[in-house]
C-alpha positions in Angstrom: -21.0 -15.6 -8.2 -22.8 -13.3 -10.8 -21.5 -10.2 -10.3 -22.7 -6.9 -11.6 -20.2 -3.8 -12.0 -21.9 -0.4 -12.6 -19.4 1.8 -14.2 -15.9 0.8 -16.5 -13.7 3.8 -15.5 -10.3 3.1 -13.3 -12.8 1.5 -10.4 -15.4 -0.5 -12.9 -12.3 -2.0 -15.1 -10.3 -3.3 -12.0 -13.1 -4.8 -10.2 -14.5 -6.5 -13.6 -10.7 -8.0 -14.3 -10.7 -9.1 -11.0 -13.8 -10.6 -10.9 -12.9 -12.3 -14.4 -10.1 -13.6 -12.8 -11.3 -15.1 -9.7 -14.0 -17.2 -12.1 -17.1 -15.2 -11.3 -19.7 -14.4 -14.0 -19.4 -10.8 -14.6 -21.3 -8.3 -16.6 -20.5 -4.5 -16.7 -22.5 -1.7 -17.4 -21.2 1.8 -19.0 -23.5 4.7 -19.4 -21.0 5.8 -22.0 -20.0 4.5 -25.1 -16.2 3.8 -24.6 -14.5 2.8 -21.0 -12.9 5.5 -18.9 -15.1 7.2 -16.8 -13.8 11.2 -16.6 -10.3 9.9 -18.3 -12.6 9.1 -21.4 -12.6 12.4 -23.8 -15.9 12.0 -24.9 -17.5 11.4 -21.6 -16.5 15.1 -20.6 -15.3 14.8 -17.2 -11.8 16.2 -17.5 -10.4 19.6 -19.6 -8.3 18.4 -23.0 -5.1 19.4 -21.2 -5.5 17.7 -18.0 -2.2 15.3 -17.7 -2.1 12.4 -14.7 -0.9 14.6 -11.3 1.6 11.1 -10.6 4.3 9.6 -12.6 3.9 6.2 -15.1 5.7 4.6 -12.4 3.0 5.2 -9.8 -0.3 5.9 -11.4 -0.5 2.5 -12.9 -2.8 -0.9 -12.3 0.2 -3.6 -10.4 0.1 -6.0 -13.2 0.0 -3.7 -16.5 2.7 -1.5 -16.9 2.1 1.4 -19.2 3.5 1.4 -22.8 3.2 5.1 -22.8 7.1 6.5 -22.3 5.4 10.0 -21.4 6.6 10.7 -17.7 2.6 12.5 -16.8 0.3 10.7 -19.5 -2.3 13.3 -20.8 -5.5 12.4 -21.3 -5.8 10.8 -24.5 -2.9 8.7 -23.0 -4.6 8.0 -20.0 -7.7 6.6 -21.9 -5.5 4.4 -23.9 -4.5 2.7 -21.4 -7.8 2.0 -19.6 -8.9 0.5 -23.1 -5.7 -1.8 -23.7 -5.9 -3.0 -19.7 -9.7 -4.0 -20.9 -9.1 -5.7 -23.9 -6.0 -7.4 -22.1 -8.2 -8.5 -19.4 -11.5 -9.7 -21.4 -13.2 -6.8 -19.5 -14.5 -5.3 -23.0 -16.4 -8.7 -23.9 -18.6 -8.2 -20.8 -18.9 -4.6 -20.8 -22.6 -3.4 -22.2 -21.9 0.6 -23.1 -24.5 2.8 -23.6 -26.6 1.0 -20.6 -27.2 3.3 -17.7 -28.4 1.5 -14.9 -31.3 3.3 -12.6 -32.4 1.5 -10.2 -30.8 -1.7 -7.7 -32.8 -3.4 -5.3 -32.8 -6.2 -3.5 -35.7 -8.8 -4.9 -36.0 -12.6 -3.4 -32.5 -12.4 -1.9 -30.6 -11.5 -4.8 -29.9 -7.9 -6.3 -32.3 -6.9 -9.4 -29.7 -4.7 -11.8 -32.3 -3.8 -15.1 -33.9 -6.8 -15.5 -31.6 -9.2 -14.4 -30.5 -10.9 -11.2 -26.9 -10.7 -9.4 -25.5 -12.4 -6.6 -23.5 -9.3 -5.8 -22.7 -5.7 -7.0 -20.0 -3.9 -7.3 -21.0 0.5 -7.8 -18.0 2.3 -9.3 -19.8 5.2 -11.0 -17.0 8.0 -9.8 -17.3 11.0 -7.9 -16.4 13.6 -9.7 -19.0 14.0 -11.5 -21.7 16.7 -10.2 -19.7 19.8 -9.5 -20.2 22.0 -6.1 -22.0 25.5 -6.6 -22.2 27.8 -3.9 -25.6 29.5 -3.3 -26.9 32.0 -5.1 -25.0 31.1 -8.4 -26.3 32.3 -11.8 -27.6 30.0 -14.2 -25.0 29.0 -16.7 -22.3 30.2 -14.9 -19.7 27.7 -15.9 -17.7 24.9 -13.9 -14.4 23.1 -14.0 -16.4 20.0 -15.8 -17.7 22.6 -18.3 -14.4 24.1 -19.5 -12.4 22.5 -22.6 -9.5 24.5 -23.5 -8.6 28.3 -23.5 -10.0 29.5 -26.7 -12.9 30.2 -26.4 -12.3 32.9 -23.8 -9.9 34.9 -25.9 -9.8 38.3 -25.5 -11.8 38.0 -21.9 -11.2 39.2 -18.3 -11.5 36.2 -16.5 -12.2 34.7 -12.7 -11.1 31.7 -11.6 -12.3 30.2 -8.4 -10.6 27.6 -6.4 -7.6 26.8 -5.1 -7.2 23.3 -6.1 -4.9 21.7 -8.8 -8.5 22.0 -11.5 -8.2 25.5 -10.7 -4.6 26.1 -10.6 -4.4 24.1 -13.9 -7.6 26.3 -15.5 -5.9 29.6 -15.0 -2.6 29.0 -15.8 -3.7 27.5 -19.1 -5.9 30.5 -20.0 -2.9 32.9 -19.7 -1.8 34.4 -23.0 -5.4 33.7 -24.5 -7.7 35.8 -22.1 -7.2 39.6 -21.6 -6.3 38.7 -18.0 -6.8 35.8 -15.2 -7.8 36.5 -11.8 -7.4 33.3 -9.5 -9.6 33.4 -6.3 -7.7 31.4 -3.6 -9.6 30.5 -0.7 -7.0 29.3 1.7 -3.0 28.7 1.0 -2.0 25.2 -0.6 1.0 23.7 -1.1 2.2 23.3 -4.7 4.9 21.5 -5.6 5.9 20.9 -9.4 5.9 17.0 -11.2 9.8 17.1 -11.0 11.1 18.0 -8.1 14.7 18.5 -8.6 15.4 15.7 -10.9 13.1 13.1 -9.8 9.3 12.7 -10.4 7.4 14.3 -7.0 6.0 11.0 -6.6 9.3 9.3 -6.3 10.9 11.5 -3.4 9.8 9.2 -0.8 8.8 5.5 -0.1 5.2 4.3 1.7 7.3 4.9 4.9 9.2 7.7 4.0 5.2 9.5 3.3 4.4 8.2 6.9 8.2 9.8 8.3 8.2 12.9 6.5 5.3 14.0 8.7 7.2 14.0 12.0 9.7 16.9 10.1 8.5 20.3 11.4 6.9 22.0 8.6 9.9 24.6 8.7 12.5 22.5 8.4 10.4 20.6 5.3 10.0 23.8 3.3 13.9 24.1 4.5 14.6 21.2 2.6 12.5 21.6 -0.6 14.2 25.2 -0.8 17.9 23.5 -1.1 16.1 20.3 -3.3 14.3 23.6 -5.8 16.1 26.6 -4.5 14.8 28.9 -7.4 10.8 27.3 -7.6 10.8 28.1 -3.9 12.6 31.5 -4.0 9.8 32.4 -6.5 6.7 30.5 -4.6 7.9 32.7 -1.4 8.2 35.9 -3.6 4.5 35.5 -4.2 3.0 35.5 -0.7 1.1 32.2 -1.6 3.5 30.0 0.3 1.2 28.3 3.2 2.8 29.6 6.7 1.5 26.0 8.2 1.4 22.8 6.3 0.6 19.3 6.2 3.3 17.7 4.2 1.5 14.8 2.4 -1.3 17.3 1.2 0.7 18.3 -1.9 -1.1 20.0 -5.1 1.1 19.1 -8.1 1.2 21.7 -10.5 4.6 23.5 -11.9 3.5 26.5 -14.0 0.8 28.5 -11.6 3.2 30.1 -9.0 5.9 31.1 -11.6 2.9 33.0 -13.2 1.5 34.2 -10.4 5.2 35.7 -9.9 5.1 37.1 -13.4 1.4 39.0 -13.2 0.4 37.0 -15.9 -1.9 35.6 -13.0 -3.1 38.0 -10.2 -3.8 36.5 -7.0 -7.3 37.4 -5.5 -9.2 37.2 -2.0 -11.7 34.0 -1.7 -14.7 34.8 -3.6 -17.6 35.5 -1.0 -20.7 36.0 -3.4 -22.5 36.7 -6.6 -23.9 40.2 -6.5 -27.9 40.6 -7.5 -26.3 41.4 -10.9 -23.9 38.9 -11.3 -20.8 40.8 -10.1 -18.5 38.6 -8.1 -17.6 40.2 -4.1 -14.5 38.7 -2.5 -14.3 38.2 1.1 -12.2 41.5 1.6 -15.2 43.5 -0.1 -14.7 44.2 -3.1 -16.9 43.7 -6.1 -15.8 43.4 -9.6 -17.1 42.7 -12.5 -15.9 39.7 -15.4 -16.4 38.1 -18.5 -16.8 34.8 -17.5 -16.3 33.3 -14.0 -15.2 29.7 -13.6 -16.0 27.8 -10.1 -13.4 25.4 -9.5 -14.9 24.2 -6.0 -15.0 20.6 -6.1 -17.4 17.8 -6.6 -20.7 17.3 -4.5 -21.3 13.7 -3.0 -21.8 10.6 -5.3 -25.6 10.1 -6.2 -26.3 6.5 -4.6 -30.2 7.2 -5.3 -30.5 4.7 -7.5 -29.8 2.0 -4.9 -32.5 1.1 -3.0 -32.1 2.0 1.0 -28.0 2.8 0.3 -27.2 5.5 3.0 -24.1 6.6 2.7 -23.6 6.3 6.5 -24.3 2.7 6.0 -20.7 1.7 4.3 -18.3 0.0 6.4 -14.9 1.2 5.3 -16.4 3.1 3.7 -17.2 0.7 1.0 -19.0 -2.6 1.7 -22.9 -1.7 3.2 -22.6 -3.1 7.2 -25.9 -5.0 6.8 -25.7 -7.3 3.0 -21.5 -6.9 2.1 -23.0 -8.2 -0.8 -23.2 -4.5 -2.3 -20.4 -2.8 -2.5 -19.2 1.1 -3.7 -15.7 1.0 -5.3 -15.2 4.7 -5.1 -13.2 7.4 -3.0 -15.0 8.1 0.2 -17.3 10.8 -0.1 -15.8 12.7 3.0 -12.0 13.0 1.9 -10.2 15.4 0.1 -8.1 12.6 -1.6 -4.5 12.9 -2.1 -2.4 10.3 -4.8 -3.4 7.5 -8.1 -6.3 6.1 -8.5 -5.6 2.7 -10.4 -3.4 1.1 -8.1 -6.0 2.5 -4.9 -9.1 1.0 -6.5 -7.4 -2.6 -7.2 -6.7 -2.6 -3.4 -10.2 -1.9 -2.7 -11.8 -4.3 -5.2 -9.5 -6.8 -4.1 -10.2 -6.4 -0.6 -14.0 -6.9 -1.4 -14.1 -10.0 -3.5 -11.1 -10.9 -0.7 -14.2 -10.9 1.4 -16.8 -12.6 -0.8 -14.7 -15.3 -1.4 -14.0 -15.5 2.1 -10.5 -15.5 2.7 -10.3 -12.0 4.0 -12.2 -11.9 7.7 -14.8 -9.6 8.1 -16.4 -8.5 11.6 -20.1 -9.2 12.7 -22.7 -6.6 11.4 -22.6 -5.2 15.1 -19.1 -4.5 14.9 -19.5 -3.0 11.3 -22.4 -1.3 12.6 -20.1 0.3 15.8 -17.6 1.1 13.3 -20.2 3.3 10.9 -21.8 4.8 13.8 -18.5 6.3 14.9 -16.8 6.9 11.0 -19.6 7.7 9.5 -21.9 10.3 11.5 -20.3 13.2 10.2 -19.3 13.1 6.2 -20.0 16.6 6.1 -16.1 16.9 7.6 -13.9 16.6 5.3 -10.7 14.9 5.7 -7.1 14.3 3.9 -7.1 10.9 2.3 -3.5 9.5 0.8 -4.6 6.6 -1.5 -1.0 5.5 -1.2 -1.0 4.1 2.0 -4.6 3.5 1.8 -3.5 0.7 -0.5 -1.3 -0.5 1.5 -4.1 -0.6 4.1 -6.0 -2.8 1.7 -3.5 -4.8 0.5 -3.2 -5.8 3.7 -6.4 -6.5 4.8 -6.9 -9.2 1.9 -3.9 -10.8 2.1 -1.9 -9.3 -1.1 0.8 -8.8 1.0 3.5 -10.2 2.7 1.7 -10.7 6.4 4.6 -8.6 8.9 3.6 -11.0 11.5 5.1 -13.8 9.6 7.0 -12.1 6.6 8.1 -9.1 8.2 11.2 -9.0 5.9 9.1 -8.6 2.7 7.0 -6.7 4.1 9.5 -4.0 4.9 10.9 -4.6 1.2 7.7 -3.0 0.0 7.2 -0.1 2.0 10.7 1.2 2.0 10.7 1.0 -1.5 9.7 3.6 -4.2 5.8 4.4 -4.4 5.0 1.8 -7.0 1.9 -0.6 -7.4 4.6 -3.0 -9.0 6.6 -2.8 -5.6 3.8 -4.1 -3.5 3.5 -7.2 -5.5 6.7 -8.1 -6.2 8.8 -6.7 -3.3 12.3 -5.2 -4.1 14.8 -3.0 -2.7 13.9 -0.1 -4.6 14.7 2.7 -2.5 13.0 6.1 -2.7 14.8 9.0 -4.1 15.3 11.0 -0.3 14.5 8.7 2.2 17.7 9.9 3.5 15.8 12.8 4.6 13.9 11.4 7.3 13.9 8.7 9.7 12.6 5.3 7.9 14.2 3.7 10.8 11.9 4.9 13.4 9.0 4.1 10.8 10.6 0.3 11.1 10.8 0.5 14.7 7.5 2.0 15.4 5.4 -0.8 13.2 7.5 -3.6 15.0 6.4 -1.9 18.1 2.8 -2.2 17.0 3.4 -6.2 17.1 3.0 -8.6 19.9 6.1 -9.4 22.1 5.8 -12.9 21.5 5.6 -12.3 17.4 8.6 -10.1 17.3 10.1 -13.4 19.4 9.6 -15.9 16.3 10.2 -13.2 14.0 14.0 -12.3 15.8 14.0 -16.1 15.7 13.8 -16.5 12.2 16.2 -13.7 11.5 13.4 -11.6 9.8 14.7 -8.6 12.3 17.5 -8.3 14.0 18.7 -8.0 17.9 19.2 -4.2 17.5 15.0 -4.0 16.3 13.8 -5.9 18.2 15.8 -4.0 21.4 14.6 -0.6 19.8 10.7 -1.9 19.7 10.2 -2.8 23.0 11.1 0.9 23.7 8.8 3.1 21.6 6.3 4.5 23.8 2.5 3.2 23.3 1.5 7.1 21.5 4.1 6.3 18.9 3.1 2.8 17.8 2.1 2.1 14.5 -0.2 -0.2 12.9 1.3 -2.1 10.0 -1.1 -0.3 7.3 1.0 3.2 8.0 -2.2 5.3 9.2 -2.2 8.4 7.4 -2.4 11.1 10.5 -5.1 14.1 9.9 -3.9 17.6 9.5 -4.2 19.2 13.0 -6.7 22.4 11.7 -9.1 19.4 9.7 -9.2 17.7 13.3 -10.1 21.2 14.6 -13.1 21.4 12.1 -14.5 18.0 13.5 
């Protein structure tokens, strides 16, 4: 196939290698100059400090281990690595930079990219990109995307707006420069620092240990994280920003912002309600103050698909290939999900999945069942959900065939996912146990995914010693609302649900 890939960030340069690999004829186009997407410093989609939220042992691409020692690469780091994984791959040699593709339409049965014809395309232009602004915001009031580094606010009393790790990160580096940093914190999140204790928070628990740690009352989880980091948690209480209720895998990783909230050197505000006639800012207990500079931290609007002829978002079946011509398809986070986990590993999953599909050796339903499935998925993007890229790509993984099948191999199969969060553990399945899996019942994850298995396959599979009399005793008796499907579904925070 000829194969077009819009964008050469983490998506772009994982869908191009793959591509590459499987023998297709591929040609990438970059808007930009250099490969990275927002990880590339010139591009100017992240702030000069911004460091990877997950460990070098989780963030990376399966088959490209970073040469980077640092534990959180920064960004220059980051970048670095997207550029050696291209030239490694031959991903630069196709790449056109500077070309900034406008329009894709279907012409004669085959997709019309520029000028040229493709026998498939795959979009990875990011979402995080065009930042949210709530109504009634003044003109040149500045965003996440438009801040660099604290120096320029020296001397200034300064809001920050948002309660997300860009926000948290923002106000906790502006300490020390500006006169002082208010934080405006919509709702409680939970922040946990990049070493918990002495291990990296992304190495606490395995794919199944994510998946067990929900079924710990949120009590006796912040119980536990209080004797793992007695003193971070004495502090976080101390501050009144400890979330009362929780959903444990919706973590915000960020070490420094509570300890200064503790300290004063960062004060705590109300959520911000609205800009004043004047360009005061009033918070949603009614006060109005005046600052400096205000920064909205508030997220990222939907991707801009305009460029592709007839695309509705509501049109992508899982979200990423469209349920009509699977032909197209969007390599990015789903536009309704508030995404939790590493990018590089996730979007290798996805691509895989897709040219899985092209190729023909991953199934793919009718266009009525893709249609049923959008109809009910898709109706409502507006409703934002929790996302854990983790077990999404195990999902993924799963549905094309990169891994071991638990039907058939349910012994390697378990190998990976009770095994430290690691691309490198999916592909090459060792014991690797997580740091505190102890903590929670992996066992019942085990049970409950055998459950999900036909009788007769758990049968051959005690047959052929791949589980043992004692699992296959304990699967027949997990009731039917506690089965789980081998992908480890990643269950919604009850007060999202609630929103729906």
């Amino acid at each position: 196939m000829r194969i077009a890939v819009i964008g050469a960030g983490p998506a772009g340069l994982t869908s191009a290698k793959q591509a590459l690999a499987a023998g297709h004829d591929v040609v990438v186009h970059e808007k930009h100059a250099d490969v990275g997407g927002i990880w590339n410093p010139a591009a100017g989609g992240a702030y000069d400090s911004v460091r990877m939220q997950t460990s070098r042992l989780a963030f990376p691409y399966s088959d490209f281990p970073p040469a980077t020692p640092t534990d959180f690469p920064s960004l220059a780091e980051v970048h670095g690595y997207l550029r050696e994984y291209a030239e490694h791959f031959g991903v630069l040699p196709v790449t056109r930079f500077g070309s900034e593709v406008t329009r894709v339409a279907k012409v004669d049965g085959r997709w019309r990219v520029g000028d040229e014809d493709f026998d498939a395309v795959m979009v990875a232009t990011g979402e995080l990109w065009r930042p949210r602004l709530p109504p009634g915001t003044p003109p040149g009031t500045l965003t996440a995307k438009d801040y660099r580094r604290p120096e320029p606010f020296r001397g200034q009393r300064v809001l920050v707006v948002g309660g997300g790790v860009s926000g948290a990160d923002i106000a906790g580096e502006l300490t020390g420069v500006a006169a002082s940093v208010d934080w405006s914190v919509r709702r409680k999140q939970l922040f946990l620092p990049r070493y918990c204790g002495e291990f990296y928070n992304d190495a606490l628990f395995s794919y199944a240990g994510r998946v067990a740690v929900e079924d710990m009352p949120y009590g006796e989880y912040l119980a536990w994280l209080e004797e793992l980091m007695p003193a971070y948690m004495r502090t976080y209480r101390a501050t009144g920003l400890l979330p009362d209720d929780g959903f444990h895998g919706a973590v915000h990783v960020n070490e420094k912002i509570i300890p200064l909230v503790d300290q004063g050197a960062v004060r705590a505000r109300p959520a911000f309600a609205a800009f004043t006639a004047d360009g005061a800012v009033e918070f949603a207990d009614g006060r109005v103050e005046r600052y400096d500079t205000v920064i909205l931290c508030l997220g990222y609007q939907m991707p801009d698909y305009g460029f592709i002829d007839g695309l509705r978002r509501e049109d992508l079946y899982e979200h990423h290939l469209h349920r009509i011509d699977p032909t197209l398809a969007v390599i990015n986070t789903p536009v309704d999900t508030e995404a939790f986990g590493t990018a590089c590993p996730y979007f290798e999953a996805i691509a895989g999945w897709v040219l899985a599909v092209w190729a023909g050796t991953a199934p793919l339903p009718d266009v009525r069942e893709r249609s049923r499935w959008c109809a009910e998925h898709m109706g409502a993007l507006h409703r934002r959900r929790y996302l854990d890229c983790w077990l999404e790509t195990v999902r993924f993984r799963l549905l094309s065939g990169a891994l071991p099948d638990p039907a058939t191999d349910f012994a390697d199969y378990w190998t990976a996912m009770a095994s430290a969060v690691s691309p490198h553990n999916l592909v090459w399945p060792s014991p690797r146990p997580a740091a505190h899996d102890s903590a929670v019942d992996v066992a019942d994850v085990r049970r409950r995914v055998l459950a999900g298995l036909p009788e007769g396959v758990r049968d051959a599979l005690l047959a052929d010693a791949q589980i043992t009399p004692a699992d296959h005793a304990a699967a027949a008796l997990v009731p039917r609302e506690r089965v789980l499907d081998a992908w480890l579904p990643y269950r919604q925070h009850p007060r999202v649900e609630a929103r729906r």
